[in-house]
C-alpha positions in Angstrom: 18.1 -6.9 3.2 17.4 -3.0 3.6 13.2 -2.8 3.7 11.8 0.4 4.2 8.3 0.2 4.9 5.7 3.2 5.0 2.4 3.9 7.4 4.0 1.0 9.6 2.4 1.9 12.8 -0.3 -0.3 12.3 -2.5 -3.1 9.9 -1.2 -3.8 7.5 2.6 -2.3 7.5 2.9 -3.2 10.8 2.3 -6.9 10.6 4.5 -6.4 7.3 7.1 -5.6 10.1 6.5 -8.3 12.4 6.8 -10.8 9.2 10.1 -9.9 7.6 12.1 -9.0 11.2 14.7 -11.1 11.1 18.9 -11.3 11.9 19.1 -11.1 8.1 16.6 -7.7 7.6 17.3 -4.3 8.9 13.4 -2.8 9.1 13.3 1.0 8.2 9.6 1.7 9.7 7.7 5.1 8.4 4.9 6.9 9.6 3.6 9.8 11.8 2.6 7.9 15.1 5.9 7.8 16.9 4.5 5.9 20.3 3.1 3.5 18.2 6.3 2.7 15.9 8.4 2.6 19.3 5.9 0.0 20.7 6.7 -2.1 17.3 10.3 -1.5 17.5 10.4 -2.7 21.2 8.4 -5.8 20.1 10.5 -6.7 17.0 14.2 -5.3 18.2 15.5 -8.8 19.4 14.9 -10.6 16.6 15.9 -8.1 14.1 19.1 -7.2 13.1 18.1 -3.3 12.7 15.2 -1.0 13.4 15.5 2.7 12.5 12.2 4.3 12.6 11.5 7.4 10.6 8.8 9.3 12.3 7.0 11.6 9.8 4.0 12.9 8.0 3.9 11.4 4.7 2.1 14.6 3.6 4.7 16.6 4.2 6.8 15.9 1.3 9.9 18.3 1.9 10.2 16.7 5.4 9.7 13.2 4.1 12.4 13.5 1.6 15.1 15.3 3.9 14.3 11.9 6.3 14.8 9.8 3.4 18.1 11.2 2.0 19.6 10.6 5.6 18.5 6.6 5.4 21.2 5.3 2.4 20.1 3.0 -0.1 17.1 0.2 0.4 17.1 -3.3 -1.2 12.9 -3.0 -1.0 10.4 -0.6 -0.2 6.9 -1.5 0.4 4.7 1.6 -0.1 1.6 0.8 1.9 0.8 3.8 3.6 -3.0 5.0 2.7 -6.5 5.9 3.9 -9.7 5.9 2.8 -12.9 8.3 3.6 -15.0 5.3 4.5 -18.1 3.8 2.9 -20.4 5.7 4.8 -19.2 8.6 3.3 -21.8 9.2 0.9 -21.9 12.8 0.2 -19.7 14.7 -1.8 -16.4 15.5 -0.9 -14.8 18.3 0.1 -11.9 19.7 -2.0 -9.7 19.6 1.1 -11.0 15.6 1.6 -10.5 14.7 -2.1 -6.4 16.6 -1.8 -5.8 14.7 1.4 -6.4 11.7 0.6 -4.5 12.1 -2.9 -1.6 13.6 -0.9 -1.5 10.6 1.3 -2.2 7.6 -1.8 -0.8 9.0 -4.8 1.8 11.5 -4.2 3.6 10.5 -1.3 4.2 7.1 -2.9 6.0 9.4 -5.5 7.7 11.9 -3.2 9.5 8.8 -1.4 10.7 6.8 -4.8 12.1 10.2 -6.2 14.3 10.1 -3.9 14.5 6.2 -3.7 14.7 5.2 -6.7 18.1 6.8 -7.9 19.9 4.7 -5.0 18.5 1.6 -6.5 19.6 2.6 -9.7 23.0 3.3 -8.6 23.4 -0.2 -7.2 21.6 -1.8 -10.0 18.7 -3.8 -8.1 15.9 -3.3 -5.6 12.3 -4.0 -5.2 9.2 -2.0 -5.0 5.8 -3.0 -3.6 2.8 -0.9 -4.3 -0.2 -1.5 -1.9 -3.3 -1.1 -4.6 -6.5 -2.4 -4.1 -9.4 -4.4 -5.3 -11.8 -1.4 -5.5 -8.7 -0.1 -8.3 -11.1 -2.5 -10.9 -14.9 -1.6 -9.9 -15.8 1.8 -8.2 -18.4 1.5 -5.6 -20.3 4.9 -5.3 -19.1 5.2 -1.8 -15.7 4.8 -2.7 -15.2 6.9 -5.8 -12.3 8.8 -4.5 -10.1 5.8 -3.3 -10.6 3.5 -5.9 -9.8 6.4 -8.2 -6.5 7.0 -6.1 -5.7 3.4 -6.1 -5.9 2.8 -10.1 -3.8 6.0 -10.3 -1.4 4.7 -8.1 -2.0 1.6 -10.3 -1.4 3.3 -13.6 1.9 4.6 -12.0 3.2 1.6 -10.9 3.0 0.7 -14.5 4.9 3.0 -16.1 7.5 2.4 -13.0 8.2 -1.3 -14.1 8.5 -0.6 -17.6 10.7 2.3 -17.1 12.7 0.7 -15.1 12.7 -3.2 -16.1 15.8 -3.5 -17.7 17.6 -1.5 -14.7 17.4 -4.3 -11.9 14.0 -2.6 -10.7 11.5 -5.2 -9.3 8.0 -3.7 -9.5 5.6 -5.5 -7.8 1.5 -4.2 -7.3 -0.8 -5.8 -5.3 -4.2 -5.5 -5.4 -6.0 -6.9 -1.8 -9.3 -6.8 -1.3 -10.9 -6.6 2.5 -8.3 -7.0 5.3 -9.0 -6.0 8.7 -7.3 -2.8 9.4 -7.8 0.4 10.7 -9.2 1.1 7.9 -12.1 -1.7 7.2 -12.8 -0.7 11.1 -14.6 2.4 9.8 -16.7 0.2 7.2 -20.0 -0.7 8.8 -21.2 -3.3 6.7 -20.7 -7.3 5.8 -17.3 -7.3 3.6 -17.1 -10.2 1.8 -14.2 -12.8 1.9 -12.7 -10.4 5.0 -9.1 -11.7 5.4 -7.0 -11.4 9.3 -3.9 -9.2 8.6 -1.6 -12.0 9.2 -2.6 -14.3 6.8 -3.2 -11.4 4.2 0.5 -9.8 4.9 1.3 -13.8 4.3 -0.1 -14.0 0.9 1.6 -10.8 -0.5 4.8 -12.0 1.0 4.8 -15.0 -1.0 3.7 -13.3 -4.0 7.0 -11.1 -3.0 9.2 -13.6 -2.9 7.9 -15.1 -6.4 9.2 -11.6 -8.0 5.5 -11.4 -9.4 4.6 -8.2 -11.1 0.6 -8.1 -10.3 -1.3 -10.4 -7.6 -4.9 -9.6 -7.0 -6.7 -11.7 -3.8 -8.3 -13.5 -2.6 -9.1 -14.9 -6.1 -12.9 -15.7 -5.8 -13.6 -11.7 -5.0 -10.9 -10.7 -7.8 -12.5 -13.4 -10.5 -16.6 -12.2 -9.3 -15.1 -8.7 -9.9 -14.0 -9.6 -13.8 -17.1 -11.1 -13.7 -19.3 -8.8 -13.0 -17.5 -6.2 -15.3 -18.5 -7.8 -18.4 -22.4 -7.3 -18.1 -24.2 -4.6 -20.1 -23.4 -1.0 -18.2 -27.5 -0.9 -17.6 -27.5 -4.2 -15.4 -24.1 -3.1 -13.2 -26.1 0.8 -13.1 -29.7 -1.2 -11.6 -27.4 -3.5 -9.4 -25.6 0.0 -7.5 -28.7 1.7 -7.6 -30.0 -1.2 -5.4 -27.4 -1.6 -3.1 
């Protein structure tokens, strides 16, 4: 199986890496940290059967594209690259913050399935994996920009499996909530049911391999989430203005 896999230098996409290298899996690893993917590839290369790394600014879309039209046709592609401003970020954003981060959530994920997403088509299968998050269904003050990033990128995915669902397209979003990553480092403050980045790339495998369209985890946060949505708007507004 062809996986490309973007921001795999580290967390998250990188332990993504580490989990499907195999004799059967050629790994196509993106991102814009070159020494790091090179220290991956020189960990994972003997028990893979291919690495290619693609070694690129997912912000710069014309680049990212040219890379991409190079690569061939991918069974999966696991768009996972993303960054967030931080919780203590608690002024307002700059216009240049608020584009950057959209650049690097929203549109990138587009820019590389535009290109993408024909070659499935052509071949009549393939999977994607959209990296959401929790904070997609409840936007913390502090986080207003992400979580608004990640239900776009939510709201896109959408459209994406319907679209595409009787073309051989797989869509699969996943929403995770904390994982220890590069960046939760920047978060200084108790994050509830924090999960190790080997066990949480575990999880979304499985949900993977089950072909399911949506998984949300771990299941206590997602269900106290739904929970806490259904009181009055007054009760939620005391609750942030406390916190």
């Amino acid at each position: 199986m062809k996986i490309l896999i973007t921001g795999a230098s580290s967390g998250i996409g990188a332990e993504f890496a580490r989990q499907y290298a195999s004799l059967d899996n050629e790994l196509f690893l993106l991102a814009r940290r070159e020494e790091k993917l090179q220290k991956l590839k020189n960990e994972l290369q003997n028990r893979c059967k291919n690495i290619t790394l693609i070694v690129v600014d997912v912000r710069d879309f014309e680049t990212l594209q040219q890379k991409l039209r190079k690569q061939g046709s991918f069974d999966m592609v696991i768009l996972n690259a993303g960054i967030s401003l931080g919780h203590s970020h608690t002024g307002i954003p700059t216009i240049a913050e608020f584009k950057n981060l959209y650049d690097i959530n929203v549109l990138s994920q587009h820019a590389v399935l535009e290109v993408v997403l024909p070659k499935m088509l052509s071949q009549k299968r393939g999977t994607v994996v959209f990296i959401s998050s929790l904070s997609s269904l409840f936007t913390m003050p502090t986080a207003k920009i992400y979580a608004s990033s990640k239900r776009a990128l939510n709201a896109y995915a959408e459209g994406i499996r319907y679209k595409y669902a009787s073309d051989g397209i797989k869509v699969i979003t996943i929403l995770p909530g904390f994982i220890k990553s590069e960046l939760t480092d920047k978060n200084d403050f108790h994050m509830p049911f924090l999960l190790e980045t080997d066990e949480a790339v575990k999880q979304m495998r499985k949900t993977i391999a089950k072909g399911k369209e949506f998984y949300a985890f771990p299941l206590r946060f997602y269900f106290l989430i739904r929970f806490f949505k259904l009181f009055p708007s007054f009760i939620i507004k005391k609750v942030m203005r406390s916190i």
